[in-house]
DSSP file (Angstrom, degrees, kcal/mol; ACC not computed):
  #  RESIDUE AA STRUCTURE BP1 BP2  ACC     N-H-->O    O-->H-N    N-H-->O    O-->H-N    TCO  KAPPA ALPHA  PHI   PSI    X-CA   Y-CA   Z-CA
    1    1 A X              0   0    0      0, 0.0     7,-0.1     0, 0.0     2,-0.1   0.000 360.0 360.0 360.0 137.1   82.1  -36.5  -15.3
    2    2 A X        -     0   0    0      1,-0.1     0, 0.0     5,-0.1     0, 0.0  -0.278 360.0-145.8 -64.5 159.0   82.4  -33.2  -15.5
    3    3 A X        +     0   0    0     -2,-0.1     2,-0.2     5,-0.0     5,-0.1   0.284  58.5 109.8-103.7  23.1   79.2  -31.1  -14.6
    4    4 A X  S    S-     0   0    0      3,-0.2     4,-0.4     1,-0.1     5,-0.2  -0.465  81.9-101.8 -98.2 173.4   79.3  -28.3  -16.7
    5    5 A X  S >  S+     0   0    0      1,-0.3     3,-1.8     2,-0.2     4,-0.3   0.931 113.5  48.9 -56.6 -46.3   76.8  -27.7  -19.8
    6    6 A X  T 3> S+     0   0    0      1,-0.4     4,-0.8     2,-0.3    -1,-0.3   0.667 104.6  47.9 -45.2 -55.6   79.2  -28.8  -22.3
    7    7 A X  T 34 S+     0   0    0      1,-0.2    -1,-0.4     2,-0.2    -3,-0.2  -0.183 112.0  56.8-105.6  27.1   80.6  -31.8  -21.2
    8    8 A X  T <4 S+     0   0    0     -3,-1.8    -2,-0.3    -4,-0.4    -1,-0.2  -0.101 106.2  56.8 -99.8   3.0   76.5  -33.1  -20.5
    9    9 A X  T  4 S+     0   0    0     -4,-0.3     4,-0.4    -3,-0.3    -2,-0.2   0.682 110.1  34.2 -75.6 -31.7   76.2  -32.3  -23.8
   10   10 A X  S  < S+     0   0    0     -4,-0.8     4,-0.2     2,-0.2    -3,-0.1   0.601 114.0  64.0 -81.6 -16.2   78.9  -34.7  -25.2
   11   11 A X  S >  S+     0   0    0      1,-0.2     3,-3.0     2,-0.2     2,-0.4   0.897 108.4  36.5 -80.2 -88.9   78.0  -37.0  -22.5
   12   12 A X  G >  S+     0   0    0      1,-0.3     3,-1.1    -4,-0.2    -1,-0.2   0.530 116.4  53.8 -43.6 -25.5   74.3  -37.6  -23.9
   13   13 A X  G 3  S+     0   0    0     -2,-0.4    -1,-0.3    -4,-0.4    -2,-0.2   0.268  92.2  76.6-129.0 -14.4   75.3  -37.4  -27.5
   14   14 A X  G <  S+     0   0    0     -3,-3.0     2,-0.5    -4,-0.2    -1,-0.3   0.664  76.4  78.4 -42.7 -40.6   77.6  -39.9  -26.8
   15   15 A X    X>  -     0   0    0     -3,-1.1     4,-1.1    -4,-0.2     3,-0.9  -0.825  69.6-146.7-111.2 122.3   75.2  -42.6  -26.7
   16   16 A X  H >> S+     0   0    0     -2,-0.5     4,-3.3     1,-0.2     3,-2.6   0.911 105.6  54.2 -59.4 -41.2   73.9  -44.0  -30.4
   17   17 A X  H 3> S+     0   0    0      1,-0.3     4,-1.4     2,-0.2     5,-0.3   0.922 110.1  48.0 -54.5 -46.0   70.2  -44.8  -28.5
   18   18 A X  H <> S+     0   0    0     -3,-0.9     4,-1.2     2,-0.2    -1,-0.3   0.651 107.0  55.4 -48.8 -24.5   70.1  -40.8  -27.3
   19   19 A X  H <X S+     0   0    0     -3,-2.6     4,-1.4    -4,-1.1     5,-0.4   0.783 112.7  47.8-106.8 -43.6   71.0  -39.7  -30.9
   20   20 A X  H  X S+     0   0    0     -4,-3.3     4,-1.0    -5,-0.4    -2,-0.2   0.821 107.3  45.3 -57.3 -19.9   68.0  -41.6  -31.9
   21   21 A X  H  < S+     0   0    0     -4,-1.4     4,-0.2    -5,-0.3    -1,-0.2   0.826 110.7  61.1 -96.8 -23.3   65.6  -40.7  -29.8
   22   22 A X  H >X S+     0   0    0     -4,-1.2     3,-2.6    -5,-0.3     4,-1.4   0.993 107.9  46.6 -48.1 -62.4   66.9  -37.0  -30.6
   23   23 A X  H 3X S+     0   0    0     -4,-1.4     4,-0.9     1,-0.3    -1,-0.2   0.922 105.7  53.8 -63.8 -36.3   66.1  -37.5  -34.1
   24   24 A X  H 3< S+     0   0    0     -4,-1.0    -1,-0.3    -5,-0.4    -2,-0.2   0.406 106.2  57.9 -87.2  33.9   62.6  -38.9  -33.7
   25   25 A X  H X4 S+     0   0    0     -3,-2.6     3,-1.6    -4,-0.2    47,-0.3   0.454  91.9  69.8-115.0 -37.2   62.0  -35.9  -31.7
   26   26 A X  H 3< S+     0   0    0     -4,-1.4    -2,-0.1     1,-0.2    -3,-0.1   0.767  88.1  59.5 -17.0 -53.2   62.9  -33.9  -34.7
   27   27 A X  T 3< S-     0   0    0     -4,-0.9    -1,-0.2     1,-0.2    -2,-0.1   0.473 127.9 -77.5 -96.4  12.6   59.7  -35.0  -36.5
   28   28 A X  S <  S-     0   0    0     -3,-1.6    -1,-0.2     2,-0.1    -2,-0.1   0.060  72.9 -33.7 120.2 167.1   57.6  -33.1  -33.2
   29   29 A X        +     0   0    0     -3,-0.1     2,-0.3    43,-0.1    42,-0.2   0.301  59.9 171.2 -55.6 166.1   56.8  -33.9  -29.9
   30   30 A X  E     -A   70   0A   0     40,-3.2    40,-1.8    38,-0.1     2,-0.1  -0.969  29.2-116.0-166.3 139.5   56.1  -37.8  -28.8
   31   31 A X  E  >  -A   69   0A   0     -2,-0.3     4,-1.1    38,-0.3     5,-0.4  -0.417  32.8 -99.2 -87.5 172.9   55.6  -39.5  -25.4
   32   32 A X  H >> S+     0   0    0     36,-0.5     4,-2.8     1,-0.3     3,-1.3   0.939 127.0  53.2 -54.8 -52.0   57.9  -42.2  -23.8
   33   33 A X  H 3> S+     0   0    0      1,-0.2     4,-2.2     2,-0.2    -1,-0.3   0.960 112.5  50.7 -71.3 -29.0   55.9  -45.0  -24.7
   34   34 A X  H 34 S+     0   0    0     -3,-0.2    -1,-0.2     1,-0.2    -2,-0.2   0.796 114.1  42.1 -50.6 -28.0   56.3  -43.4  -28.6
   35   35 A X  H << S+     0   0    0     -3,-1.3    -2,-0.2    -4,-1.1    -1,-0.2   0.480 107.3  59.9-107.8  -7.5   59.9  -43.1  -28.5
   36   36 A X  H >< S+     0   0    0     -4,-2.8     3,-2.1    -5,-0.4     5,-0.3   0.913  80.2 115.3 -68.6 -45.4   60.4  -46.6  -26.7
   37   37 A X  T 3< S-     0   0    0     -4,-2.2    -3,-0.0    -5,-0.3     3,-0.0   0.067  90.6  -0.3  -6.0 112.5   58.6  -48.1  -29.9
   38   38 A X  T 3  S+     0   0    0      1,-0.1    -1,-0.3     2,-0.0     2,-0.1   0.600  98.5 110.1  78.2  10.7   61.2  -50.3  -31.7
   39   39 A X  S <  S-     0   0    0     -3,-2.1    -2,-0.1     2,-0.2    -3,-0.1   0.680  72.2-139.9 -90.8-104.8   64.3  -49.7  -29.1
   40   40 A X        +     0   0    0     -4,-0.2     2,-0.4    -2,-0.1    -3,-0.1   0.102  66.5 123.0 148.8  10.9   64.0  -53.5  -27.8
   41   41 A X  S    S-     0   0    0     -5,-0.3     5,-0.2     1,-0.1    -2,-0.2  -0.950  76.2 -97.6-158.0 101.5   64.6  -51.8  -24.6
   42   42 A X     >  -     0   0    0     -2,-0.4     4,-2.6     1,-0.1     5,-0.2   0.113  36.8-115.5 -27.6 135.1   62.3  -51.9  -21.1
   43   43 A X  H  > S+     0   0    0      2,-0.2     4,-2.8     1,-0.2    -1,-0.1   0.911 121.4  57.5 -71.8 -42.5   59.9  -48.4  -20.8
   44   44 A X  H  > S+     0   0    0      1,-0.2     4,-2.5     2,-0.2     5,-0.3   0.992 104.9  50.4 -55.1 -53.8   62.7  -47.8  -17.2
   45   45 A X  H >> S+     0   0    0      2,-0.2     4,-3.0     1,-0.2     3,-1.5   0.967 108.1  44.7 -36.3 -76.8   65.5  -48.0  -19.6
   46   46 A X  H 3X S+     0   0    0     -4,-2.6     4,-2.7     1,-0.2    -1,-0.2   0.843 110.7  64.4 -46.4 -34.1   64.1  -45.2  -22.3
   47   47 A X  H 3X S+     0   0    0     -4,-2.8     4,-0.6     2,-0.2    -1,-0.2   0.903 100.8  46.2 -56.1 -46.5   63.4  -43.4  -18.8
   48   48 A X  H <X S+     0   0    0     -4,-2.5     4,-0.9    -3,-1.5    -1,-0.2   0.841 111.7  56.3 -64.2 -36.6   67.2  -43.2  -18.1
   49   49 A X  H >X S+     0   0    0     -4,-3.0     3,-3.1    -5,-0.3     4,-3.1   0.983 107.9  39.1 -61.4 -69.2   67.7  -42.0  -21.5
   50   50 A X  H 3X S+     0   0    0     -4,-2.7     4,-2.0     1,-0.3    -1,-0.3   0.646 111.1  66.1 -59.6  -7.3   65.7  -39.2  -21.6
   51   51 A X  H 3X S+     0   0    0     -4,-0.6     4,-1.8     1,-0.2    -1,-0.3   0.803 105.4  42.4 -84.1 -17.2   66.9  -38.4  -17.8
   52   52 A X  H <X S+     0   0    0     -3,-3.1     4,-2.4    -4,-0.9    -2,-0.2   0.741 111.5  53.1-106.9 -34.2   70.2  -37.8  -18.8
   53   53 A X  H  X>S+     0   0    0     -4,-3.1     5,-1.9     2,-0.2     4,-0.6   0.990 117.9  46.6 -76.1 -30.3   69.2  -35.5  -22.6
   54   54 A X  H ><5S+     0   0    0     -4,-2.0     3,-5.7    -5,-0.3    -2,-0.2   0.998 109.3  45.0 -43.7 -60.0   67.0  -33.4  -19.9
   55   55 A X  H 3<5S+     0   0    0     -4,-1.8    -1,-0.3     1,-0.3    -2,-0.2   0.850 113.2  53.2 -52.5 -31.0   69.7  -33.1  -17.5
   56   56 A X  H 3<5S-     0   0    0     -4,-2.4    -1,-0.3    -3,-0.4    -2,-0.2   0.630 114.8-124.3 -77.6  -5.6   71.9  -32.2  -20.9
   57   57 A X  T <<5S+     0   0    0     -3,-5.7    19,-0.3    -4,-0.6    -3,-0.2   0.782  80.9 119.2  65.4  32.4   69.1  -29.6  -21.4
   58   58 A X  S   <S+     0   0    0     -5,-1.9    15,-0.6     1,-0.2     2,-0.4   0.719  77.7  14.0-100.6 -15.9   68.4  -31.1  -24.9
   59   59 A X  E     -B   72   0A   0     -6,-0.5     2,-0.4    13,-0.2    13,-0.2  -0.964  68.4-159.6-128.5 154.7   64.6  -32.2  -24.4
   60   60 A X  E     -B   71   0A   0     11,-2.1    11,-2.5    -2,-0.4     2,-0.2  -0.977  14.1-126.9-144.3 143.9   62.3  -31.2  -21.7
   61   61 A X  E     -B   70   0A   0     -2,-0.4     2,-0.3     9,-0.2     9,-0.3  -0.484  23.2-169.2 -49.6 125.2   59.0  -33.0  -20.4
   62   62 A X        -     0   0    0      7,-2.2     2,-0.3    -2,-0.2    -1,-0.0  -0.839  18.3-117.6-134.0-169.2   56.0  -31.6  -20.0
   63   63 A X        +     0   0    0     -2,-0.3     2,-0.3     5,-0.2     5,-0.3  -0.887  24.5 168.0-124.4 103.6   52.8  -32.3  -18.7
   64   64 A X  B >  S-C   67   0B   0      3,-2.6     3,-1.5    -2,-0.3     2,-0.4  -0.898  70.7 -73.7-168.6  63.0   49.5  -32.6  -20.4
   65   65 A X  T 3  S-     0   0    0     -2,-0.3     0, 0.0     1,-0.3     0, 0.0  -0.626 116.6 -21.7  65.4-124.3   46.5  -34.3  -17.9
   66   66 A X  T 3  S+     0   0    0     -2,-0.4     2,-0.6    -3,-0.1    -1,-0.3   0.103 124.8  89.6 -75.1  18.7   48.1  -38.2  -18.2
   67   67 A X  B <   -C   64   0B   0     -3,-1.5    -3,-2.6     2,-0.0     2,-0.5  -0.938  57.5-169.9-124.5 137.0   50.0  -37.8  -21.2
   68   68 A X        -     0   0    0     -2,-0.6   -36,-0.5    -5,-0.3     2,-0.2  -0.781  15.5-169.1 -87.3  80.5   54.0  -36.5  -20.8
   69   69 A X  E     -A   31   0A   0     -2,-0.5    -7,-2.2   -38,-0.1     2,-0.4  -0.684   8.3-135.4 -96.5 166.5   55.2  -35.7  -24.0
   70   70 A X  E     -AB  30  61A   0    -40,-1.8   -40,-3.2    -9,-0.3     2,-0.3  -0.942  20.7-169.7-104.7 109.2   58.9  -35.0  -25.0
   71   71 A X  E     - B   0  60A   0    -11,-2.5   -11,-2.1    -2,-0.4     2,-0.2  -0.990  30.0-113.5-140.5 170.7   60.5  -32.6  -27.0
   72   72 A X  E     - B   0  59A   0     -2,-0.3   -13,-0.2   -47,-0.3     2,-0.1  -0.262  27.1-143.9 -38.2  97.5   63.2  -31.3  -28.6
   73   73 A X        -     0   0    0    -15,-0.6     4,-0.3    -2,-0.2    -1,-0.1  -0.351  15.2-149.3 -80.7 172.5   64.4  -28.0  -27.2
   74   74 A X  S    S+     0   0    0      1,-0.2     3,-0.2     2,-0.1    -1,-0.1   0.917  88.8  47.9 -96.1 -30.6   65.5  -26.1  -30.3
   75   75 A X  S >  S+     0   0    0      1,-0.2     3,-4.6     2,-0.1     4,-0.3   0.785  83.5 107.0 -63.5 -32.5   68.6  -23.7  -28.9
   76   76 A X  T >  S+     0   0    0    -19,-0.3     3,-0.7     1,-0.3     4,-0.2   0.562  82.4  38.4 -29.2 -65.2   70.0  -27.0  -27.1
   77   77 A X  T >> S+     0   0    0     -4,-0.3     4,-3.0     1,-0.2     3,-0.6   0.471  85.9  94.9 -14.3 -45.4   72.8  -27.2  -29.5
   78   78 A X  H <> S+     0   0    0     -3,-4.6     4,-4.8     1,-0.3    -1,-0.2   0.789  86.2  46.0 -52.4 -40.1   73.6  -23.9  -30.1
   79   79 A X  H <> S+     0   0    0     -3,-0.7     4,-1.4    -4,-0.3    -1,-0.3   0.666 110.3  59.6 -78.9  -6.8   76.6  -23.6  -27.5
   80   80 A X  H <> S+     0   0    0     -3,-0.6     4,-2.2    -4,-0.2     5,-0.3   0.902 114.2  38.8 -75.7 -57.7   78.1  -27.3  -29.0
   81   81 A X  H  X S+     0   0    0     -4,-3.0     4,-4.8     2,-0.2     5,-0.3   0.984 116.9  49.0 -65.9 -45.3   78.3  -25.6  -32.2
   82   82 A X  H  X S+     0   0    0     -4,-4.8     4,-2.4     1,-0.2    -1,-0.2   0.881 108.3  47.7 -43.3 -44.9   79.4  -22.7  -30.9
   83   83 A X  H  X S+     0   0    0     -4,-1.4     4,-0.9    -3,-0.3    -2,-0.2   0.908 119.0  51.1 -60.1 -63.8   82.1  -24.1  -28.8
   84   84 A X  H  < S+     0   0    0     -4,-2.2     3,-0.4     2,-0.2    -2,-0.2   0.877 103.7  55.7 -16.9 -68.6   83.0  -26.1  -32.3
   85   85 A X  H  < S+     0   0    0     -4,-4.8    -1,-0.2    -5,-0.3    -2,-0.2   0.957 101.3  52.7 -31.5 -67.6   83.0  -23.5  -34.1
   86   86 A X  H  < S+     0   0    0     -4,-2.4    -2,-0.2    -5,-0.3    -1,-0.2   0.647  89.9  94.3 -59.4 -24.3   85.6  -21.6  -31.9
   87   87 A X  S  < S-     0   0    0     -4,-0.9     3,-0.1    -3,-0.4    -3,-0.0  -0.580  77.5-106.2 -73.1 126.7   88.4  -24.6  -32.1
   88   88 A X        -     0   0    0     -2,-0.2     2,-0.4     1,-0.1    -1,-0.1  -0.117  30.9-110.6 -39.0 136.6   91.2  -24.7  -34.8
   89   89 A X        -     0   0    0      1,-0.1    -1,-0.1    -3,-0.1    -3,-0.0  -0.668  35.9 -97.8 -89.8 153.8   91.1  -26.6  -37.0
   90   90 A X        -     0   0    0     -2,-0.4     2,-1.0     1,-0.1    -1,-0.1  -0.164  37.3-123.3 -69.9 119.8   93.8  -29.7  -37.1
   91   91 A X        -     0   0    0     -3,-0.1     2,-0.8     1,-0.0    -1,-0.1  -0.667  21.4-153.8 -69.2 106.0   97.0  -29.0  -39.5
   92   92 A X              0   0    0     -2,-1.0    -1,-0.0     1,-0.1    -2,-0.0  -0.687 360.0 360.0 -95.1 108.0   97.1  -31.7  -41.9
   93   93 A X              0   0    0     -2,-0.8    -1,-0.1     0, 0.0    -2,-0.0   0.286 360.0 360.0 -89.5 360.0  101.0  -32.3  -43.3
C-alpha cells in the first residue's frame, strides 16, 4: 500500500465495518467498548479498526482518566473531496 494521505484514506474507507464505526462517530464522541456494541466482533478486532482510521487521520483518541473516547476529526475528509473534486468526469457515449 501506498503511504501517502490519500491512498490511507481510501484504504480505511474501504472497509464496510470502518464506514460504520465512522458514522456512529458522527452522532459524538464514544469509546471502544461503545463502538464495539453490536459489531459481533472481539474488543482486539474494533482495536485494529480504529488503528488503521487514526493512521488514515480520520478519528483520533484521546485520553480522559480511564476512559479513551474516539472521535471524528471533522477536516479528515476534506482533501478526499477535494482530490474528487479535481478529477474529470467520465464521458458517457
Amino acid at each position: 500500500m501506498r503511504t501517502d494521505q490519500l491512498s490511507k484514506t481510501f484504504y480505511a474507507l474501504a472497509d464496510t465495518t470502518r464506514r460504520e464505526i465512522l458514522a456512529r462517530l458522527d452522532e459524538g464522541e464514544k469509546t471502544v467498548n461503545e463502538l464495539a456494541d453490536g459489531f459481533g466482533m472481539s474488543l482486539p478486532a474494533i482495536s485494529k479498526h480504529l488503528k488503521v482510521l487514526q493512521q488514515a487521520g480520520l478519528i483520533e483518541q484521546t485520553r480522559h482518566a480511564q476512559r479513551r473516547p474516539c472521535r471524528r476529526v471533522e477536516s479528515s475528509l476534506s482533501m478526499l473531496a477535494d482530490w474528487l473534486a479535481s478529477q474529470p468526469l467520465p464521458v458517457r457515449r
